[in-house]
C-alpha positions as CSV (number, residue, x, y, z in Angstrom):
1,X,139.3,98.1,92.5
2,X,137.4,97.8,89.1
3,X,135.1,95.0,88.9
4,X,131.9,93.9,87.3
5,X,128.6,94.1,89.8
6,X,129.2,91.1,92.0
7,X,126.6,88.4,92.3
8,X,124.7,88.4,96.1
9,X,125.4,86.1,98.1
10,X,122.0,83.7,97.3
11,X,121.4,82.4,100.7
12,X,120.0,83.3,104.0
13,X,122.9,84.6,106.5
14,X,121.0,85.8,109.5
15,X,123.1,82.2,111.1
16,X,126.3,84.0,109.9
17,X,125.9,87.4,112.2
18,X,129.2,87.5,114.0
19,X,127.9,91.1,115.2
20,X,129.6,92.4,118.8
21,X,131.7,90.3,120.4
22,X,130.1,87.4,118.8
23,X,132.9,87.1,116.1
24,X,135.5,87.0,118.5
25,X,133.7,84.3,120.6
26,X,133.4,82.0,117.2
27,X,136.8,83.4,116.2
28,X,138.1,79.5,116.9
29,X,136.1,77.7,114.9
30,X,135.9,80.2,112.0
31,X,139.2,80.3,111.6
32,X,140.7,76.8,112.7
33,X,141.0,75.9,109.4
34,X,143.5,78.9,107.7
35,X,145.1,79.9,111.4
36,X,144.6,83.9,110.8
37,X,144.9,85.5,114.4
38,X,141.9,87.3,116.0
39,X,142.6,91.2,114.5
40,X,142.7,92.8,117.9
41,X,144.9,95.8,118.4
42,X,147.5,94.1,120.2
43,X,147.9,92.1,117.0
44,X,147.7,95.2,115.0
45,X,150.5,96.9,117.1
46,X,152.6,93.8,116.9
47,X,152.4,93.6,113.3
48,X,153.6,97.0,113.0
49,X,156.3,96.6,115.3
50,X,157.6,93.6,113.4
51,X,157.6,94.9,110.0
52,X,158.6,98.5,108.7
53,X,157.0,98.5,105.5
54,X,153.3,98.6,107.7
55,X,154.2,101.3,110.2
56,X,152.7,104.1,108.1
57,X,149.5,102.0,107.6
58,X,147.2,104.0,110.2
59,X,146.3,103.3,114.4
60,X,146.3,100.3,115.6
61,X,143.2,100.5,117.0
62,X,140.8,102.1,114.2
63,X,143.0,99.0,111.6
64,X,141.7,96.2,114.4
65,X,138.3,97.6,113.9
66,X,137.5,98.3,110.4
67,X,139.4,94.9,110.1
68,X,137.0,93.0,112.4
69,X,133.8,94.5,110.0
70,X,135.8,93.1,107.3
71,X,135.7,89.8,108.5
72,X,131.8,90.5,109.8
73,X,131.3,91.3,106.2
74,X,133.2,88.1,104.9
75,X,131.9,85.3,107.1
76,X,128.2,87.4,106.5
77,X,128.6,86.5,102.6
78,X,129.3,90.2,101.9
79,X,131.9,89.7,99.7
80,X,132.6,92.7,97.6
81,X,132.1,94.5,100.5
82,X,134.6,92.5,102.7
83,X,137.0,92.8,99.7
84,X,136.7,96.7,99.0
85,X,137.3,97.1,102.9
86,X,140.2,94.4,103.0
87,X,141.9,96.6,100.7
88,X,141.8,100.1,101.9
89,X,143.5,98.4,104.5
90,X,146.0,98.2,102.5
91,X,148.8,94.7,102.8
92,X,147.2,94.6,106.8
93,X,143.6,93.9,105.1
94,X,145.0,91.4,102.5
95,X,143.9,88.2,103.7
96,X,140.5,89.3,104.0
97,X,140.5,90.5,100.8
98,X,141.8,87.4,99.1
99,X,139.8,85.2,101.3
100,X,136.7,87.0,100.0
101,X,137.5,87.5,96.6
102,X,138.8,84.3,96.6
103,X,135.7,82.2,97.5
104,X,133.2,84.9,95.3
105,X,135.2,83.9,92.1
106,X,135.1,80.1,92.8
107,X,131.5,80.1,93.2
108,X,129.8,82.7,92.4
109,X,131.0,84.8,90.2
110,X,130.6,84.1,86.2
111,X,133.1,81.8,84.1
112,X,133.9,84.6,82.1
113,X,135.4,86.8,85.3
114,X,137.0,84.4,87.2
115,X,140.3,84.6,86.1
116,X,140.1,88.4,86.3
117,X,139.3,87.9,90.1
118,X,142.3,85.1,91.0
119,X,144.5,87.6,89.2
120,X,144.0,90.0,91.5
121,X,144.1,87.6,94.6
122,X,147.5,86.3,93.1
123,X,148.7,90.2,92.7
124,X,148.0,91.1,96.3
125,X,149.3,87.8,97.8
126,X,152.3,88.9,96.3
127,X,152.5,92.0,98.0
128,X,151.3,90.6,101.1
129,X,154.6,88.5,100.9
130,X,157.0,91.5,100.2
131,X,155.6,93.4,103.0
132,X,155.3,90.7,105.6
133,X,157.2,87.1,104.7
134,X,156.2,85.3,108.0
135,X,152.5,85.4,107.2
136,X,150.9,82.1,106.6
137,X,147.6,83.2,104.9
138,X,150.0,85.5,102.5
139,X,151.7,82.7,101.3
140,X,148.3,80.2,101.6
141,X,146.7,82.6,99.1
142,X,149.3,83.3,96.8
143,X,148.8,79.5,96.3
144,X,145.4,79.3,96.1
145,X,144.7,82.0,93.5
146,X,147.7,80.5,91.7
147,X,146.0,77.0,91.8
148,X,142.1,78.6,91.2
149,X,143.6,80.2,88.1
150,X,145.2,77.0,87.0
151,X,142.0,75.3,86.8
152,X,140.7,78.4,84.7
153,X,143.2,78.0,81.9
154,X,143.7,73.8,82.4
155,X,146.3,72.5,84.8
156,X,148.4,71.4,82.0
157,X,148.8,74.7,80.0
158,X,149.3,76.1,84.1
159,X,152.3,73.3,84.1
160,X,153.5,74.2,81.1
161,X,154.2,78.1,82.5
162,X,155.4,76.7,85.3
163,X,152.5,77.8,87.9
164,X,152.9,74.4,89.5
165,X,156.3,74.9,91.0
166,X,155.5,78.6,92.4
167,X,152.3,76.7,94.0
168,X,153.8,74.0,95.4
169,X,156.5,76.6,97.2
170,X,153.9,79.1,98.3
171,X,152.2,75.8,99.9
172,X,155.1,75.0,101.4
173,X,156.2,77.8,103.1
174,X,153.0,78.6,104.0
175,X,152.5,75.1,106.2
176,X,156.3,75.9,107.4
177,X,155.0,79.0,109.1
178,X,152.0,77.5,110.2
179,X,152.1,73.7,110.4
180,X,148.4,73.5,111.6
181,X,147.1,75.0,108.1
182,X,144.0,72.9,107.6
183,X,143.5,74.8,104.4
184,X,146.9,74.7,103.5
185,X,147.7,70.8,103.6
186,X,143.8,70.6,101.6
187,X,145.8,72.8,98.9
188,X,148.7,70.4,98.6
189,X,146.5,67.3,98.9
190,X,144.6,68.6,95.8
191,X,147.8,70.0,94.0
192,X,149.3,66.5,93.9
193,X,145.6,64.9,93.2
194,X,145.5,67.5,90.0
195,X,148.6,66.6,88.7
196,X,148.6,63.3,88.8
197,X,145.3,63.4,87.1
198,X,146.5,65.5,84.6
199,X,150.0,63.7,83.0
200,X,149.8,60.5,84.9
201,X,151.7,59.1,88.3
202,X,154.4,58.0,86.8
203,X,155.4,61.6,84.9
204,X,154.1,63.6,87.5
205,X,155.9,61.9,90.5
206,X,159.7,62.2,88.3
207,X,158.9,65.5,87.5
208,X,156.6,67.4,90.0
209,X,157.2,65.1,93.0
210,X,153.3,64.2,92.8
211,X,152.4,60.9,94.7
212,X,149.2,59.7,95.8
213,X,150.2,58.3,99.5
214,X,151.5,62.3,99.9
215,X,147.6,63.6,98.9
216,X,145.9,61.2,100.7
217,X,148.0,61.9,104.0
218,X,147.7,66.1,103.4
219,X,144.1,65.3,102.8
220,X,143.7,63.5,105.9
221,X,145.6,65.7,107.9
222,X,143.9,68.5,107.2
223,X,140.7,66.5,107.8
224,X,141.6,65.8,111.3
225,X,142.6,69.4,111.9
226,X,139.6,71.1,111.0
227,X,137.1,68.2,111.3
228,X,134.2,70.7,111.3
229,X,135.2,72.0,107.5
230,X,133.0,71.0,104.8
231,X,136.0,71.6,102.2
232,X,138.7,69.5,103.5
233,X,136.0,66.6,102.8
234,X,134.7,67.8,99.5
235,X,138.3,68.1,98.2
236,X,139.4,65.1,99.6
237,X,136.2,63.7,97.8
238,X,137.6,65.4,94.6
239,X,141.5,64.5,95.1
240,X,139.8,60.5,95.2
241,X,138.3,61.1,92.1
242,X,140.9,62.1,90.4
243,X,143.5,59.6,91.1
244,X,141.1,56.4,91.7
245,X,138.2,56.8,89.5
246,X,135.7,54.5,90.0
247,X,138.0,52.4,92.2
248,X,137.4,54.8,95.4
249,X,133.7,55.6,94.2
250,X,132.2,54.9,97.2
251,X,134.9,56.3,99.2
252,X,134.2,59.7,97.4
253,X,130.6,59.2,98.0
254,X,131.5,59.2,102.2
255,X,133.7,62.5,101.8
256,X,131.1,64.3,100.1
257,X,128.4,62.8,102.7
258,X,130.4,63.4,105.7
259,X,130.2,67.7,104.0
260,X,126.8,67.3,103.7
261,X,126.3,66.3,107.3
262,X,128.0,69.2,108.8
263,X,126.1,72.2,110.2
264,X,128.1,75.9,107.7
265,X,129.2,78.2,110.4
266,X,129.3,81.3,107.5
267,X,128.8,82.2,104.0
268,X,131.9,80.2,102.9
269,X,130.8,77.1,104.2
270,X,127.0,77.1,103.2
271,X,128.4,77.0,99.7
272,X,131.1,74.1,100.1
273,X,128.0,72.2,101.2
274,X,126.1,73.4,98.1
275,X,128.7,71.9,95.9
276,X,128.6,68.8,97.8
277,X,124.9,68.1,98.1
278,X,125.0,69.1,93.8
279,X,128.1,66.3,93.4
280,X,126.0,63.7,94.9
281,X,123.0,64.6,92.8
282,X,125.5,64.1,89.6
């Protein structure tokens, strides 16, 4: 993977050491929020079993392992390293990958590299979706690099190539397989939020489907799955914003509060808090 040197992680993480059997204990609330399974060999095996394309990708065992340090490095704030490990993985290690290169290019890495990085997320969500259909995350990440890039080049040039629709499916298949997607439904709260924001309710609701009473209730579904989530309350902050302005001010002030408030269980979240403590400074 070619890539410019990575910006550290610019925070303390000795909190975020999910060392041992201390990431599988914290497994739940790490991961409440995108569903991924605990990478244990049984899963490994199963995976395997279920689709052909992944047979040939190594022992169950040694994948569950070097898998687990991926996530170690991830939740850590390690995330080139978590990336470059996701991917000699091969399809098995994409959702670490993605998840890692996914967060690193929305905050940290440089304006200028950003789209390189959701390009590459986009590229191996793809694959992840040829070689395994049923996974959630594959899906969930094909959307979100999608929708991250979007906001790179505008959402209305993104419209206008017709990234919405692809986003919008990705979304939805991914909360088909896995209805409890906190991450997911915060995606489609924000993808109707954007484009409404962008050519208007009335345009965006004949044409995209977009409607405000559908964000809000993603939004606050996702809110109530993964209550412990800084993002689902920044975004639902954001999603406010966007289609009240000043009407729901004070309502976006509580969403970005109630962020604020909560206690970042890794890397991922110390940052989502960042942003929210640096939106109520604006």
């Amino acid at each position: 993977m070619t890539a410019k040197k990575w910006v550290k992680f610019p925070h303390a993480h000795a909190a975020f050491d999910y060392s041992g059997t201390k990431l599988v204990k914290a497994w739940e609330r790490l991961h409440g929020g995108d569903q991924e399974a605990f990478p244990d060999k049984k899963h490994i095996a199963a995976i395997q079993k279920n689709h052909a394309k992944l047979k040939e990708a190594g022992d169950a065992d040694a994948i569950a392992s070097a898998l687990q340090d991926a996530w170690r490095d991830y939740h850590r704030g390690d995330f080139q390293k978590a990336t470059i490990a996701g991917d000699v993985l091969g399809v098995i290690g994409a959702t670490v990958a993605n998840k890692a290169e996914g967060i690193y290019a929305s905050y940290l890495a440089s304006e200028a590299d950003r789209i390189a990085h959701f390009e590459r997320c986009a590229a191996r969500a793809e694959n992840a979706i040829a070689a395994s259909p049923d996974n959630a995350n594959a899906h969930y990440f094909h959307a979100f690099a999608l929708g991250r890039y979007s906001q790179c080049i505008s959402i209305t040039k993104a419209l206008a190539q017709g990234l919405g629709g692809k986003i919008k499916d990705s979304l939805e298949r991914s909360l088909k397989l896995a209805p409890k997607h906190a991450e997911a439904h915060t995606a489609m709260g924000l993808y109707h939020a954007e484009i409404i924001d962008k050519i208007g309710a009335l345009v965006g609701g004949l044409t995209y489907g977009a409607k405000a009473d559908t964000s809000v209730k993603h939004f606050q579904e996702a809110m109530k799955l993964a209550p412990f989530a800084p993002i689902g309350y920044i975004e639902y902050g954001n999603g406010l914003l966007m289609m009240y302005g000043k009407k729901r001010a004070a309502d976006v002030v509580k969403a970005y509060e109630a962020a604020v408030a909560l206690k970042p269980a890794d890397a991922m979240e110390a940052l989502d808090i960042e942003q929210a403590k640096e939106e109520l400074a604006d």
